[in-house]
C-alpha positions, 0 to 999 in steps of 0.5 A: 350323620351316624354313620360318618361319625363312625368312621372317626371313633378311634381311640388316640393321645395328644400329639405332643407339643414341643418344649421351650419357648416355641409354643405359640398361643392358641387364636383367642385363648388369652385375653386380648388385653394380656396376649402380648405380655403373655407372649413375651414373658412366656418366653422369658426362659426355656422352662417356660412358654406362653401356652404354660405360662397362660394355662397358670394364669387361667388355673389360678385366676381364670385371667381375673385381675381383680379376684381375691383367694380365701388365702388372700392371693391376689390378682391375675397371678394370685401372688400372696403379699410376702411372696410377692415382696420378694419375687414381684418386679416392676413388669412395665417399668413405671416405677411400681411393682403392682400386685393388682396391675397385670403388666407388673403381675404376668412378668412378676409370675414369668420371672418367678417360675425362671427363678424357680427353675434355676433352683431345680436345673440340676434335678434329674427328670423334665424342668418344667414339671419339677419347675411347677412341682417347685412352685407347688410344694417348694424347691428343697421338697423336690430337691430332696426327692430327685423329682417331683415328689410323692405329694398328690396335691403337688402331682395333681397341680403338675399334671393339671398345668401340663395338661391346660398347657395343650389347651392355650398351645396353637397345635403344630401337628394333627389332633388325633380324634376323641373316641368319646365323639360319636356317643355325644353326638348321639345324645345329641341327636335324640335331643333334636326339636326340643324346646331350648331354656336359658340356663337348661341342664335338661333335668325333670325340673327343666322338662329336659330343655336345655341351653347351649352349653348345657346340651354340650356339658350333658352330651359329654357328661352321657359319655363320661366327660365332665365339661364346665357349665358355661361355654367360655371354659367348655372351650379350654377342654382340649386343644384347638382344630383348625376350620379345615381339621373339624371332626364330627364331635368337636366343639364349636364356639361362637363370640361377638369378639374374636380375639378374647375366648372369655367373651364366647357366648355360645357353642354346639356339637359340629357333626360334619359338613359345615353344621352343627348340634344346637340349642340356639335361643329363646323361641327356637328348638335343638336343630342342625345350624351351619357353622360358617358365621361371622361370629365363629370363634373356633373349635375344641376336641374335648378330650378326657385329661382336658376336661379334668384339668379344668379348674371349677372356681374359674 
């Protein structure tokens, strides 16, 4: 297996997805419940597409209607209540604008970044990144500094949206391999036959047994990638190979519903020809498992900029 994985080890960037409102959401990777008023409102303007759109919502909110901010931002969108009384709309005309309703909050958050990038068409460099920069740190900071500005907290939130951005697009073009591939299946490997624990991390104090999502964070945290615990947010670490396109290396995610990637419940290494790293369940032991299940979900290339972009509250 080493041997063919050898074969993929080379280094390579994201291609680059295309702009405006022709990004198409990646399978699963917003909630049923929420794609399709992602996938309108993300193209309410050029500015902004469905993947942008869905890669906010996951940062702000992780796709949680109900979740409250210590900085008392609400919701899905995580409005704050005096933004949202001037910039929250009644998404689905009934008559309300509804912090808490996702069908008035997603448009509300749509509505508000166009807005924004109105304020913003003039200055000089990419919309939407000055759009995001604006939504950061204010449109008269970015208008004042011909772009976005030198504020690492705004710089940082720009590059983290555009990078999650990759995650929630369905990739028009090939995935270029990661060259961190072939040292996490090696890890791996050397794992096989070892007692799975549920919520293994592989420490003295686990006797080095592991879980699912644990044998993956570790296999990629031994190469210098750090993945988010649980298997759900380990699928936002990149963008999404086909079946057809799977590389030794990849993450495979497995779930009982395969419209929502917030329902996955397992994942493993695929190493080639149809099969897969594992640690599967209670009883059983690190093994090579096939991946071609009624439950199989998709896949992830974890790439490095994926994974820090991911947020840790989520």
């Amino acid at each position: 297996m080493l041997l063919v994985v050898g074969v993929y080890v080379v280094a390579g960037n994201l291609a680059n997805g295309v702009s405006g409102g022709t990004k198409a959401l990646a399978k699963g990777s917003v909630p049923a419940a929420y794609q399709t008023l992602v996938q309108k409102w993300g193209n309410l303007c050029s500015a902004i597409n469905p993947a942008l759109l869905a890669a906010q919502l996951y940062q702000e909110s992780g796709f949680d209607p109900d979740v409250t901010s210590h900085a008392d931002a609400r919701g899905i969108a995580q409005f704050i209540p005096s933004t949202w009384a001037t910039h929250g709309i009644d998404g689905d005309g009934d008559g309300d604008r509804d912090i808490w309703d996702p069908n008035d909050a997603i448009p509300s958050a749509a509505s508000y970044d166009c807005e924004l990038a109105k304020y913003v068409k003039d200055v000089p460099g990419d919309t939407t990144s000055n759009m995001l920069a604006a939504y950061n740190a204010g449109a008269y900071r970015v208008i004042k500094a011909g772009g976005v500005p030198a504020i690492s907290e705004t710089q940082n939130y720009v590059k983290t949206i555009r990078t999650l951005e990759e995650s929630f697009a369905a990739p028009v073009s090939r995935v270029d391999p990661s060259k961190q591939a072939a040292g996490a299946i090696y890890y791996a490997q050397k794992k096989l036959g070892t007692p799975y624990l549920w919520g293994g991390d592989g420490t003295a104090a686990d006797n080095g047994r592991f879980d699912c999502s644990g044998l993956t964070k570790a296999a990629y945290e031994s190469v210098g990638i750090t993945l988010p615990r649980v298997a759900n947010d380990q699928y936002n670490a990149g963008p999404h190979p086909a079946r057809d396109e799977l590389l030794p290396g990849d993450l495979v995610f497995f779930s009982d519903d395969l419209t929502n990637s917030r329902a996955i419940r397992h994942v493993g290494i695929y190493v080639g020809g149809g099969y897969m790293i594992d640690a599967p369940r209670t009883g059983a032991v690190i093994r090579f498992d096939p991946i071609d299940t009624p439950d199989y979900f998709g896949a992830t290339r974890v790439t490095e900029d994926g994974a820090k972009a991911l947020p840790t509250t989520v």
